[in-house]
C-alpha positions as CSV (number, residue, x, y, z in Angstrom):
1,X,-51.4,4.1,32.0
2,X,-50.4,0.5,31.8
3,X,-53.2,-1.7,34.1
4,X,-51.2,-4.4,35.9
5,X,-51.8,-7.8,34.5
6,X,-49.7,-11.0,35.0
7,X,-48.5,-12.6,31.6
8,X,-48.1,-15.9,31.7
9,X,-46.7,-15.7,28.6
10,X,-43.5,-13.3,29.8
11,X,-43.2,-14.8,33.6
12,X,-41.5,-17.9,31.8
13,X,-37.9,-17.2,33.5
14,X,-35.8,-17.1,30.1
15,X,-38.4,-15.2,28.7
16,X,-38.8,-12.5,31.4
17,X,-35.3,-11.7,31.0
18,X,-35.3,-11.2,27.3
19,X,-37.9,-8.5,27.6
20,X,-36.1,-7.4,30.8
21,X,-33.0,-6.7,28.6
22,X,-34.7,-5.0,25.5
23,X,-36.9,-3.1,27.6
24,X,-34.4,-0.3,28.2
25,X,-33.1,-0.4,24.5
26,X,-34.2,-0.1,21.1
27,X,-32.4,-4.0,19.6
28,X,-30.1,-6.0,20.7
29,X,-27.9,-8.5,18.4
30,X,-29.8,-12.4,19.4
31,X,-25.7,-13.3,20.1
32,X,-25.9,-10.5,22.9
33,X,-29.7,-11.7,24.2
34,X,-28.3,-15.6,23.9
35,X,-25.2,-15.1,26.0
36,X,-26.6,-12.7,28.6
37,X,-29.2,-15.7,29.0
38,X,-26.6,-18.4,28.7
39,X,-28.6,-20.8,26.7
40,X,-28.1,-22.4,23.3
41,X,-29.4,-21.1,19.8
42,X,-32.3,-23.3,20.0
43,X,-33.3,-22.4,23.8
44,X,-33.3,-18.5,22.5
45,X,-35.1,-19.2,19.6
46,X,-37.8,-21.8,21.4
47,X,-38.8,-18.6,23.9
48,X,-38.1,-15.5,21.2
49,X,-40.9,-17.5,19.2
50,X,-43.2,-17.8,22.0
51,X,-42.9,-14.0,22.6
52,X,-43.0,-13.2,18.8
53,X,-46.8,-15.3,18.3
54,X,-47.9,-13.4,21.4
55,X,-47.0,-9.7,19.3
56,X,-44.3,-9.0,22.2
57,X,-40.9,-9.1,20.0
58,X,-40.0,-9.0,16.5
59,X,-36.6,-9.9,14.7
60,X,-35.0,-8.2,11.9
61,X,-32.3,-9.6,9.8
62,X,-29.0,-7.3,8.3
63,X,-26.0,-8.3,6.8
64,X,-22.9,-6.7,8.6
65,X,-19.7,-8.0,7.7
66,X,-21.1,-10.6,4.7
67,X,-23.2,-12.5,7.9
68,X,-26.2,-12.4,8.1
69,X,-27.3,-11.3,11.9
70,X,-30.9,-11.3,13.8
71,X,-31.7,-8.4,15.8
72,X,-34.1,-8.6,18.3
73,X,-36.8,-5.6,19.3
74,X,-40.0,-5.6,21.7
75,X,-43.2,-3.8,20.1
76,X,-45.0,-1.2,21.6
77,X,-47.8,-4.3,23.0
78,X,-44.3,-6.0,24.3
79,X,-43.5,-3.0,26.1
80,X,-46.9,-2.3,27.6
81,X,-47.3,-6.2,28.7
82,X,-44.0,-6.0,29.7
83,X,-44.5,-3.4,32.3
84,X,-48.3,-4.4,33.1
85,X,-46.8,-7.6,34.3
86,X,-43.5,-6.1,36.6
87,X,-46.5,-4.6,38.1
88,X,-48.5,-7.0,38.6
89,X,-45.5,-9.0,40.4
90,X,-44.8,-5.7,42.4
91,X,-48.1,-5.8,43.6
92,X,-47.9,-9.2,44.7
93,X,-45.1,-8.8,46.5
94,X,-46.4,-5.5,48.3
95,X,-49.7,-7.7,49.3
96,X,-47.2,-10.5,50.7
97,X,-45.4,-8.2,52.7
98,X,-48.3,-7.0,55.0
C-alpha cells in the first residue's frame, strides 16, 4: 500500500512525464523519452539526473548497431513515489472539488 505523498522532486512538469511514461513499461530508449518530451539532450539529461540522485530512475548503456544507446528505467522507490504522488494530486483535486 503506497501512502500518498507529494514529491516535489517528480511534480517538476518534464519530470512528471518521464516517470509518467516508464511507469507502464520496463525501459525506454532516452531518444524515445526526449522526443515524447520534446526537449533537447541536455533538458532530458538535466531532469533524468535529478530523478537518478533521488533513487527514482537509473540508465543502462548497450551497444545496438556499433552505437552506444542509454536506456532509461524507474526503480522499484521510483515506482512507489511515483504512485504515492498521482495520489497525493488525486486527492487534492477530490478536496477541491467539494
Amino acid at each position: 500500500m503506497n501512502i500518498a505523498q507529494f514529491d516535489s522532486i517528480i511534480h517538476a512538469p518534464n519530470r512528471l512525464q518521464i516517470c509518467s511514461l516508464l511507469v507502464p513499461i520496463e525501459d525506454a530508449e532516452f531518444q524515445l523519452i526526449r522526443d515524447q518530451l520534446g526537449v533537447s539532450d541536455s533538458v532530458l539529461s538535466k531532469h533524468v539526473k535529478q530523478l537518478e540522485d533521488a533513487g527514482y530512475v537509473k540508465q543502462r548503456k548497450e551497444k545496438v548497431n556499433g552505437r552506444l544507446r542509454t536506456w532509461l528505467y524507474l526503480t522499484e522507490a521510483g515506482r512507489r513515489a511515483f504512485e504515492g504522488h498521482v495520489a497525493e494530486l488525486m486527492r487534492i483535486v477530490q478536496v477541491s472539488d467539494l
